[in-house]
Structures are given as C-alpha cells and as structure tokens.
C-alpha positions as a Markdown table, in Angstrom:
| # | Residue | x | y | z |
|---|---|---|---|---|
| 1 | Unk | -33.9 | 41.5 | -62.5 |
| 2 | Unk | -31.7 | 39.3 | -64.7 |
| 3 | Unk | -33.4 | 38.5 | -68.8 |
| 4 | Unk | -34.6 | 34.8 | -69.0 |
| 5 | Unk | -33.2 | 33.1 | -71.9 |
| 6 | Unk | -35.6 | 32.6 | -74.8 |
| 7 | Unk | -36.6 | 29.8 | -76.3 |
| 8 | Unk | -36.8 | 29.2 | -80.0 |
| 9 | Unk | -37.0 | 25.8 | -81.9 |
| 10 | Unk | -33.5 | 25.7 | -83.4 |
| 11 | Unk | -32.8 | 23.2 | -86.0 |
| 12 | Unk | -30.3 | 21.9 | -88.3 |
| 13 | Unk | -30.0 | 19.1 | -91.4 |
| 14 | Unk | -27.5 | 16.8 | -92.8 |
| 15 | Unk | -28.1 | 15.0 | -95.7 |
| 16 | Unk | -25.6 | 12.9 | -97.8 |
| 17 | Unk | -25.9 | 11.0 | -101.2 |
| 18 | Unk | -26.0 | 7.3 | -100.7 |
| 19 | Unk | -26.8 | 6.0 | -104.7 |
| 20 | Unk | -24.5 | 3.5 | -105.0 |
| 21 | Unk | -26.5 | 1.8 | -102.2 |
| 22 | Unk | -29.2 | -0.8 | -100.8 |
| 23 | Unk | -32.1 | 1.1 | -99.5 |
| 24 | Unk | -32.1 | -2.2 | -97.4 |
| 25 | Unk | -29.2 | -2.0 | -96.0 |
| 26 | Unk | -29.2 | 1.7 | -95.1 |
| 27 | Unk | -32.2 | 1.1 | -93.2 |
| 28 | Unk | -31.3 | -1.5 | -91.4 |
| 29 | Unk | -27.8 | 0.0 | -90.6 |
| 30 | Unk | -30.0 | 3.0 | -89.1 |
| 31 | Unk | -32.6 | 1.7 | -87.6 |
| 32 | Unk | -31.3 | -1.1 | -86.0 |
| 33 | Unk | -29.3 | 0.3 | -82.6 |
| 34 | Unk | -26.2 | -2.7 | -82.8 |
| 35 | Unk | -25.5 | -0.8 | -85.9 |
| 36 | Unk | -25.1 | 2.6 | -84.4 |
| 37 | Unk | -21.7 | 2.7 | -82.9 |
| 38 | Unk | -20.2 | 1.3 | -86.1 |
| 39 | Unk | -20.8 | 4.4 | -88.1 |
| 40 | Unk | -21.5 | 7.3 | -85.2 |
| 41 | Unk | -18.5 | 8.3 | -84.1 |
| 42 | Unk | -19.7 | 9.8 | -80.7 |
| 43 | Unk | -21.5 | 6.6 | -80.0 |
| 44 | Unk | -20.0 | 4.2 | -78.1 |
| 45 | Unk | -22.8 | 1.6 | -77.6 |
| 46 | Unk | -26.9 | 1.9 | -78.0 |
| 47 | Unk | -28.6 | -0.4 | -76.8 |
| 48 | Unk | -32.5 | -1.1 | -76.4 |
| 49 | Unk | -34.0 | -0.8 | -73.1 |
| 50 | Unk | -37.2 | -3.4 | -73.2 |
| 51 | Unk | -36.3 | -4.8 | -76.3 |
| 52 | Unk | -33.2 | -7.2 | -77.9 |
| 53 | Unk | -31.1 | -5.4 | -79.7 |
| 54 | Unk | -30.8 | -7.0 | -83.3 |
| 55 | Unk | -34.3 | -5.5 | -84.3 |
| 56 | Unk | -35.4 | -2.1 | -85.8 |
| 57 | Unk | -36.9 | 0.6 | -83.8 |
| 58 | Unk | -40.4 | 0.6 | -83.0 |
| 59 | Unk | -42.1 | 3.4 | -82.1 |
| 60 | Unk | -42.6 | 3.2 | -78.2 |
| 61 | Unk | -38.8 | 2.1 | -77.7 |
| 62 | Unk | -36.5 | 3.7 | -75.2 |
| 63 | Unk | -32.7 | 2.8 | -76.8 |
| 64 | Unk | -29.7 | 3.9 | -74.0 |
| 65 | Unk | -26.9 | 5.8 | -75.7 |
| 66 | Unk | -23.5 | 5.3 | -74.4 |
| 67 | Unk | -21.2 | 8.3 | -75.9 |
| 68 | Unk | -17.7 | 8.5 | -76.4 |
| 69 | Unk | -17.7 | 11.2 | -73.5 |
| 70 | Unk | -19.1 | 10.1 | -70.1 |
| 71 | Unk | -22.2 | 11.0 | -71.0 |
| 72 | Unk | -25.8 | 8.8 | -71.3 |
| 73 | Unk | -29.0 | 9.6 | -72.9 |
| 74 | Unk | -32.1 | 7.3 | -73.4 |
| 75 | Unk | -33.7 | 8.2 | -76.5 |
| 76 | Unk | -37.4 | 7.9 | -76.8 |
| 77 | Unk | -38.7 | 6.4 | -80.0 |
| 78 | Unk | -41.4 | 9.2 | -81.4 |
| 79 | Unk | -42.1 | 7.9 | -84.7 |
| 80 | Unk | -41.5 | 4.8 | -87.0 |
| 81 | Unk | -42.1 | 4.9 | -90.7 |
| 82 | Unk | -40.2 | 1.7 | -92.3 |
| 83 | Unk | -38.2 | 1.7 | -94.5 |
| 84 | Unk | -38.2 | 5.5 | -94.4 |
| 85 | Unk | -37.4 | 7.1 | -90.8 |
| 86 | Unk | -37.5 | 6.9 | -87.5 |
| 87 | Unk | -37.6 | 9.5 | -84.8 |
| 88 | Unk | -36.4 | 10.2 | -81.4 |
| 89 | Unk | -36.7 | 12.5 | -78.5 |
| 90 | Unk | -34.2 | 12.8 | -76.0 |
| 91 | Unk | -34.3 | 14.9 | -72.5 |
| 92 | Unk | -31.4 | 17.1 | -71.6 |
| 93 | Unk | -30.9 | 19.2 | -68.6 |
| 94 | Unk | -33.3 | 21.8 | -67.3 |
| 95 | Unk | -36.5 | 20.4 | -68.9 |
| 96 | Unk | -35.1 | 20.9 | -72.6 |
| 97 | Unk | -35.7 | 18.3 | -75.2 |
| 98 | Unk | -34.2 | 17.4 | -78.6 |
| 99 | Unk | -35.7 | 15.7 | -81.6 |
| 100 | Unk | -34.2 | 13.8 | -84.2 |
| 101 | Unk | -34.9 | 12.5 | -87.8 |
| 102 | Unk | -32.9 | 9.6 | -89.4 |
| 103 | Unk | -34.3 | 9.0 | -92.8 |
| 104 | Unk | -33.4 | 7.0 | -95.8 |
| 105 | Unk | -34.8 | 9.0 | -98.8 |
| 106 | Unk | -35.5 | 6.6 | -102.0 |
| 107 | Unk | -36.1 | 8.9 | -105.2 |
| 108 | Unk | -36.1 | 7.5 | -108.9 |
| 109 | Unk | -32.3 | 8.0 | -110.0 |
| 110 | Unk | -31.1 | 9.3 | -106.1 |
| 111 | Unk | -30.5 | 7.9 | -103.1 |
| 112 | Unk | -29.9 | 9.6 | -100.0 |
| 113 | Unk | -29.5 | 9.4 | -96.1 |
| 114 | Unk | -30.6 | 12.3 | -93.9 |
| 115 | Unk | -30.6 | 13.6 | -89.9 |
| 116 | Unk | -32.6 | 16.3 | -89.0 |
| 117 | Unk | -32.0 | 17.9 | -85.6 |
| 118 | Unk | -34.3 | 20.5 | -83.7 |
| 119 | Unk | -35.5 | 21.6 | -80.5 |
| 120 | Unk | -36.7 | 24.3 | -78.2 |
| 121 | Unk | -33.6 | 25.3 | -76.4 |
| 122 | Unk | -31.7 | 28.8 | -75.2 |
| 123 | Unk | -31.2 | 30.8 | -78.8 |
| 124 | Unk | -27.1 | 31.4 | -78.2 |
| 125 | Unk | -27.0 | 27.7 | -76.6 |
| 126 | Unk | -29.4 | 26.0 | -78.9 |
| 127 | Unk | -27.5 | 27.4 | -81.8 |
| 128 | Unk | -24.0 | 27.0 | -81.0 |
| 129 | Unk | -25.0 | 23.1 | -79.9 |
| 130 | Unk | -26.9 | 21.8 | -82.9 |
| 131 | Unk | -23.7 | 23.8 | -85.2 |
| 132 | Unk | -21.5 | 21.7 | -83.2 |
| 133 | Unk | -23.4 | 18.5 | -83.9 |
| 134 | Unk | -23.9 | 19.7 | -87.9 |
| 135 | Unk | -20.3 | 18.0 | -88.4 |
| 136 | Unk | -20.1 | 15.0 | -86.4 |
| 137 | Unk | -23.5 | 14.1 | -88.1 |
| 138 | Unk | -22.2 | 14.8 | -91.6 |
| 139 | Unk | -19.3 | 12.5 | -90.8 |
| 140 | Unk | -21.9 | 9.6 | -89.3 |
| 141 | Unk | -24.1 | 9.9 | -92.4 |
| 142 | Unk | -20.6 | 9.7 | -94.6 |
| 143 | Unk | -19.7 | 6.7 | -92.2 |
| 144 | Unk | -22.9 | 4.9 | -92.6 |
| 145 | Unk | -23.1 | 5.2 | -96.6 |
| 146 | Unk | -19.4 | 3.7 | -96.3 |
| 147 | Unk | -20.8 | 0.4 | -94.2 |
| 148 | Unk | -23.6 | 0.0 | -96.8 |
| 149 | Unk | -21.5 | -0.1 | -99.0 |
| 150 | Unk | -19.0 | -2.5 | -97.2 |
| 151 | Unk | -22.2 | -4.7 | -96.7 |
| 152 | Unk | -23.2 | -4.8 | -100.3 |
C-alpha cells in the first residue's frame, strides 16, 4: 500500500519597512486589485469578479488573478479590516487551499507592510512552494513600498 502524503499547515512571512510612507497610500495600493499588477511581479492583471475594480476589497469579493505564467486563480475575500488587512483564500488542485494576509502595520515611530502565507498542503510540497513564494513576495512588498513612495 503506497504512504498518503500528510498534511500540515505550512506557513511563511514577509515583512518589509515602509516608514517613509502614507499608511493611505499603502493601503489603498494593496487593497485595491488595479493596483496589484503594478507592484507583484507574478501578477499580470486582478480584477474583481462582481465588483468594479477601482474600490478596496470587501469581504465577500471573489478578485480573478491573471499570472505571469498561464495560470488563473480567483481569490476569495476572507476577511477585511480597513485600513489594516485584508485576507484571501484561494483553491488549488486536489482540494488544497491557501490563505493569505496583506497587512499594513502602523506602529508609533514604524511603518511596515506584511504578507503572511499558510495552508494545509503535502509537508515536502507545501514547504518547498510557500519557500519559493518567500522571495517573489519580499520583492512585491519592496515593489509596493517603492510606488508609495512614487505616489507621495
């Protein structure tokens, strides 16, 4: 009889300082999914599904993702905490799911912009995805402190 994979609830974070920056801004740069192909590289176009586009995320949205690959998800809006985060779930193959964070964290002397990643998938698979994704999401976080700051 051939092992099932297990499941665990793999997860990984990326968080980059934005203080020189609009709280604002940030948040309407990430909430809002026009914004989204200008500062993720592996997005080539989001756009709402029942909704226009030039609006922030509600919860109850459904955004499609066009990627740079010939790939398409529809996220899922979870969770919408303005001007803080917003969260989505998106279905992959086999059942498997994948959550995501995008927050704008406002402290007294700090500002910062953060993506937090987790899901129940296949350990070796799970892992070796979301370590792949640790990068590209550094680089859209660095990308989307750069447009805040272009937008200032």
């Amino acid at each position: 009889m051939e092992p099932t994979a297990e499941l665990v609830r793999s997860a990984v974070t990326a968080t980059v300082p934005a203080d020189d920056c609009d709280p604002a801004t940030l948040w309407r740069l990430l909430a809002e999914p026009r914004w989204w192909s200008r500062w993720a590289p592996h997005i080539r176009r989001a756009r709402p599904v029942d909704t226009a586009g030039d609006t922030p995320v509600v919860d109850g949205d459904r955004v499609r993702i066009d990627s740079v690959w010939p790939v398409h998800v529809t996220a899922a809006i979870t969770c919408v905490e303005p001007p803080a985060r917003w969260d989505f779930r998106v279905g992959l193959p086999l059942g498997h799911h994948l959550d995501a964070s995008h927050e704008v964290l406002v402290a007294p002397t700090r500002v910062r912009v953060r993506m937090h990643l987790r899901g129940p998938l296949p350990r070796q698979a799970g892992a070796a995805l979301l370590a792949a994704y640790r990068p590209v999401a550094l680089l859209a976080l660095h990308r989307l402190v750069a447009l805040a700051r272009d937008r200032a």
